[in-house]
C-alpha positions as CSV (number, residue, x, y, z in Angstrom):
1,X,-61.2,-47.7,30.8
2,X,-57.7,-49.3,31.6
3,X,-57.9,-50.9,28.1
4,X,-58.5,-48.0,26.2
5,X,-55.7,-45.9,28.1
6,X,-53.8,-48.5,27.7
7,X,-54.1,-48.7,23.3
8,X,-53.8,-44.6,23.5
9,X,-50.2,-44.7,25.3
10,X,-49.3,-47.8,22.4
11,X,-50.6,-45.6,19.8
12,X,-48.4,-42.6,21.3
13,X,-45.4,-44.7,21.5
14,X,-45.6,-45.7,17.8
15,X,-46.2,-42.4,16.5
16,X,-42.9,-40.8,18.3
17,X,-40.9,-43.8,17.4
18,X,-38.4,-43.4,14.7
19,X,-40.2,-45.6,12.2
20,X,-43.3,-43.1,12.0
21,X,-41.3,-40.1,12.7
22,X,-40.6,-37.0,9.7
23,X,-37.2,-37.1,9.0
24,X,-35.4,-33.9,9.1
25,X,-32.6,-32.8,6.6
26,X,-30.9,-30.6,7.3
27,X,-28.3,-29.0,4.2
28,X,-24.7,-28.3,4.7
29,X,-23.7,-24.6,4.3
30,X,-20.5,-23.4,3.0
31,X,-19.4,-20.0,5.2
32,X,-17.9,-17.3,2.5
33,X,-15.9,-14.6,3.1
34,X,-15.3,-11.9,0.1
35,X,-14.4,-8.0,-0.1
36,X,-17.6,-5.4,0.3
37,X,-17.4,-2.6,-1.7
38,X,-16.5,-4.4,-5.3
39,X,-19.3,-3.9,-7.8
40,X,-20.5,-5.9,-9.6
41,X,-19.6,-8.9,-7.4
42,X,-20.6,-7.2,-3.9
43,X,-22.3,-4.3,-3.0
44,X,-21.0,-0.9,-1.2
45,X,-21.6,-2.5,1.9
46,X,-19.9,-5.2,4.7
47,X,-21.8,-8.2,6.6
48,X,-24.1,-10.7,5.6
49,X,-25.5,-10.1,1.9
50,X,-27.3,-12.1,-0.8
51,X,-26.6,-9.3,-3.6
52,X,-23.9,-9.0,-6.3
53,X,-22.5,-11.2,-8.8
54,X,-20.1,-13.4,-5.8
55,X,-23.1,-14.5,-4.2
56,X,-25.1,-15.6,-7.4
57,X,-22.3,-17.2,-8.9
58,X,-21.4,-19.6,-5.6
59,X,-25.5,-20.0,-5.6
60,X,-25.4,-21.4,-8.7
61,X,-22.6,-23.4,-8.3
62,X,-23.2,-24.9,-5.0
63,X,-26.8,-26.2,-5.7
64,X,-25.9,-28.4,-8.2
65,X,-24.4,-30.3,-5.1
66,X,-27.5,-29.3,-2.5
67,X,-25.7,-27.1,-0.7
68,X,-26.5,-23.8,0.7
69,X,-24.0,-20.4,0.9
70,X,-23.6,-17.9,3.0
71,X,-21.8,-14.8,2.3
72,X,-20.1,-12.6,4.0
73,X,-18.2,-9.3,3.2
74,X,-15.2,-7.3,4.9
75,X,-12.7,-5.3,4.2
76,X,-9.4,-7.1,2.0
77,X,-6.9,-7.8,4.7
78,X,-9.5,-9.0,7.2
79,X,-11.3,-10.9,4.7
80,X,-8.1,-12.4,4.1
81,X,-6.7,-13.1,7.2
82,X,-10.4,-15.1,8.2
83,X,-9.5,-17.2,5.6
84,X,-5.7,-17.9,6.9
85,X,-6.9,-18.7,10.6
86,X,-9.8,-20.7,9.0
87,X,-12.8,-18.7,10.2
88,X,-14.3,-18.5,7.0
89,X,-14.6,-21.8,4.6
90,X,-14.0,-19.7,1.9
91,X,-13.5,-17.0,-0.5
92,X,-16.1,-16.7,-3.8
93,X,-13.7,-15.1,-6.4
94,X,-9.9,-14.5,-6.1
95,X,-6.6,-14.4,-8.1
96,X,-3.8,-16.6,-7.4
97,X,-0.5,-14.9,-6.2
98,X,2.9,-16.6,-3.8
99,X,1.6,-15.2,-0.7
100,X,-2.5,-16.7,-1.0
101,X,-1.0,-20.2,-2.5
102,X,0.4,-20.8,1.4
103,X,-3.1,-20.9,2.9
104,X,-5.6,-21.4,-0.1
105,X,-6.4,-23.9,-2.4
106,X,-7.8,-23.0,-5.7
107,X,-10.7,-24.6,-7.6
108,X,-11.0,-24.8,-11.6
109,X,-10.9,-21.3,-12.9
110,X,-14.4,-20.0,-13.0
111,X,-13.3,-16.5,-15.3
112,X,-10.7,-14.4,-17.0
113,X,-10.8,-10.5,-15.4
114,X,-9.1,-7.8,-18.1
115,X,-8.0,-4.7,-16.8
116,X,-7.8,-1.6,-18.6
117,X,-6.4,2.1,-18.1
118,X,-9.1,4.5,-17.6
119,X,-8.9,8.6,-18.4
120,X,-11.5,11.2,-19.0
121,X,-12.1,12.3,-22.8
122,X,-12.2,16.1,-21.8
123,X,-8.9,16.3,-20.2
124,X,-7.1,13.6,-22.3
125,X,-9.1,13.1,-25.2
126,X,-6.0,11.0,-27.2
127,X,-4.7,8.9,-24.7
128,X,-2.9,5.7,-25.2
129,X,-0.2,3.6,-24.0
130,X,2.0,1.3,-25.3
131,X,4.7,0.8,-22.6
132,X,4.7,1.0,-18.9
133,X,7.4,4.1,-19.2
134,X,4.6,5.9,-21.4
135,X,2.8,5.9,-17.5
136,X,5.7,7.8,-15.8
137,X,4.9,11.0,-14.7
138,X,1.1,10.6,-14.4
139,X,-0.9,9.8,-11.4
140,X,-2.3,6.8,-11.1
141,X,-5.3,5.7,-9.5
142,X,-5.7,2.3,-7.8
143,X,-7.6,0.6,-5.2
144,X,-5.7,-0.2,-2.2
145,X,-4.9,-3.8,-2.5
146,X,-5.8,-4.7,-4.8
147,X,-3.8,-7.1,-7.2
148,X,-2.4,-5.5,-10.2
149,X,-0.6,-8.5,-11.7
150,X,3.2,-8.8,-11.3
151,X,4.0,-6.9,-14.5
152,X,2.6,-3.7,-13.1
153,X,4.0,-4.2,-10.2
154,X,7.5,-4.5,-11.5
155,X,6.9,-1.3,-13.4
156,X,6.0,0.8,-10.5
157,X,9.4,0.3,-9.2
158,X,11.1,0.2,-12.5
159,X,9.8,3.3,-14.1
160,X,9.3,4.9,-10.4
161,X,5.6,5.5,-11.5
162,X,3.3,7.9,-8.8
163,X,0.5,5.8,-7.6
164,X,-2.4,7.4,-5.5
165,X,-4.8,4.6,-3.4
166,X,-8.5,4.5,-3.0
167,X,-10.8,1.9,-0.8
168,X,-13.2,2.1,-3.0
169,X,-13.2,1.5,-7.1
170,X,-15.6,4.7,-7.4
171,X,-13.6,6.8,-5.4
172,X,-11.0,6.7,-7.5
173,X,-13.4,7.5,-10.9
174,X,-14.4,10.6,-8.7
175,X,-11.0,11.6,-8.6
176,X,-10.4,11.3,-12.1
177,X,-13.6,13.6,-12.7
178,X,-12.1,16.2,-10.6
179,X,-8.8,16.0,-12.0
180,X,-7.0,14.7,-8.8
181,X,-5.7,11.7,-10.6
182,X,-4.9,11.1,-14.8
183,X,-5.7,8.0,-15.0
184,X,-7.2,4.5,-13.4
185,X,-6.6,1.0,-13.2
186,X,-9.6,-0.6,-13.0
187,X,-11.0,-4.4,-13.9
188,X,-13.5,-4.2,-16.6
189,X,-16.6,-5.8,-15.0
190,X,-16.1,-3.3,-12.1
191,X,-15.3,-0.4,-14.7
192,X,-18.7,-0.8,-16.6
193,X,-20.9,-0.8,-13.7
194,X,-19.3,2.5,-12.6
195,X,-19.6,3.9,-16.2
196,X,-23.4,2.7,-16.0
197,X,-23.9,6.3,-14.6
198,X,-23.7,8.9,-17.5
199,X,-21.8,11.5,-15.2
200,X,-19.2,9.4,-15.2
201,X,-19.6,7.2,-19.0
202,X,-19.9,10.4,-20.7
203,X,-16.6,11.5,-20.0
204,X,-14.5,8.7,-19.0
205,X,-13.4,6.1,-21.6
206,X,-10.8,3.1,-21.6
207,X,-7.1,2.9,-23.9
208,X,-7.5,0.1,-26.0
209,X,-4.5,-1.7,-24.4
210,X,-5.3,-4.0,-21.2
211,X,-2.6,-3.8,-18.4
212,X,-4.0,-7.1,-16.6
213,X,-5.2,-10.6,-17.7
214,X,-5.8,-12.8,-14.9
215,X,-7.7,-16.1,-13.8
216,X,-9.7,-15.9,-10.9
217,X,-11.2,-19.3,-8.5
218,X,-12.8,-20.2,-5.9
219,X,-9.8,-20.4,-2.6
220,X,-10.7,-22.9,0.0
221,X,-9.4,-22.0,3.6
222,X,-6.5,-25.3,3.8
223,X,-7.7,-24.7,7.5
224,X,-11.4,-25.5,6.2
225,X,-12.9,-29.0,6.1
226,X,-14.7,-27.6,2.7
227,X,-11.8,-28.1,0.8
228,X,-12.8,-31.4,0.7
229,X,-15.3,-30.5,-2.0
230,X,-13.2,-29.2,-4.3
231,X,-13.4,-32.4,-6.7
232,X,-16.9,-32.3,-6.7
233,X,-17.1,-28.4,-7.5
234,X,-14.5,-28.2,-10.1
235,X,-16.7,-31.1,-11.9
236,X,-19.6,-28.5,-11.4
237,X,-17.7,-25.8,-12.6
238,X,-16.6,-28.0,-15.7
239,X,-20.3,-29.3,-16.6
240,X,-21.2,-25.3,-16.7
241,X,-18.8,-24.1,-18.6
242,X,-19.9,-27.3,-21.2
243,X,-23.7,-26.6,-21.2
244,X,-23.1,-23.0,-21.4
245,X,-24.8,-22.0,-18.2
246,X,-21.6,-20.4,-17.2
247,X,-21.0,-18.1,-20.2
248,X,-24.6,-16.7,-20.2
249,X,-24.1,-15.5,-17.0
250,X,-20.4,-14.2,-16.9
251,X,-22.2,-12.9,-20.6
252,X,-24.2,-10.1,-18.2
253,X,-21.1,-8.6,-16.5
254,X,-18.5,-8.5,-19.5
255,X,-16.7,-11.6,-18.1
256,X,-15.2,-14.9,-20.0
257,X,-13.4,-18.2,-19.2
């Protein structure tokens, strides 16, 4: 009886030793931050989400190297300022500008966002630009911060041109329905997914002249030791754009590189 107690406790030993035991792997996970309420790349919501064109993009990206993401949403300036004091590893798609360059840095360019002016057909039915001072006098609607590019920028001052803000991109395509603004500055992705619904694509149509033509990237939190990946995602971003995996999904949302 000894003997045999003695082989199970042998046989127990062995089979919680590290030679017989299942190793466990565990993935990494990159901790995103991005602004709720932008369609298509998040949805009209804040906290945790799998949904939207951000999280499917940083999906794709991120399992060519085995890693998994989560994403986040908040308003702009919060989501910004998480990504200043390093709370968040960081931010799925953003523009470069002076003020981000101090506490970001910036993977290959995943794509190219045009911006367009937006007015309704019934109230405006021949509208078109050429110059900024063509603008002056009508209001504008924008999203509240939102980058415009530093040419429009300059022009607001220049040409003193009446700007009206919105939280939301819809918000301000309701306001152009009800006459409260002229016209909107809107990103085209963003733009088409709104005009998806034929209250507003039936009436509401973009001038043929973009305002905006910008790269957006991937922004590491310099506070983040996930910035330590960005060689080995810009050589993912690079082997997508090459085998064409990129374009057929940028393809879906009216986006290029």
């Amino acid at each position: 009886m000894k003997k045999f107690l003695y082989l199970i406790s042998i046989v127990s030993l062995l089979l919680h030793s590290p030679l017989f035991a299942t190793e466990q792997i565990i993935k990494p996970t990159i901790q995103f931050a991005e602004e709720g309420n932008w369609p298509p790349f998040t949805p009209d919501k804040y906290g945790y989400t799998k949904e939207g064109l951000s999280y499917i993009l940083m999906q794709k990206i991120f399992s060519h190297l085995n890693i998994d993401v989560k994403l986040e949403l908040f308003p702009q300036k919060r989501m910004l300022k998480h990504l200043e004091l390093g709370k968040k590893d960081a931010v799925t798609v953003i523009s470069k500008n002076e003020a981000r360059l101090k506490y970001l840095d910036y993977s290959e360019p995943i794509f190219q966002k045009k911006g367009y002016i937006y007015y309704s057909k019934e109230r405006n039915p021949n509208f078109s630009w050429e110059k900024y001072v063509d603008l002056k006098g009508l209001k504008i609607g924008v999203v509240l911060g939102h980058n415009l590019g530093t040419t429009f920028n300059q022009a607001i001052k220049e040409h003193n041109l009446d700007i009206y803000h919105s939280r939301k991109p819809k918000d301000n395509f309701d306001k152009l329905l009800k006459g409260q603004v002229d016209i909107v500055l809107s990103i085209e992705p963003t733009a088409n997914y709104i005009l998806k619904d034929p209250k507003f694509g039936a009436v509401i149509a973009p001038a043929s002249k973009k305002y905006y033509s910008k790269q957006y990237y991937i922004g590491f939190s310099k506070k983040s030791k996930a910035r330590n990946l960005l060689p080995k995602v810009n050589e993912v971003i690079k082997k997508m754009k090459h085998d064409g995996s990129l374009k057929e999904l940028l393809s879906k949302y009216s986006l290029s590189f």
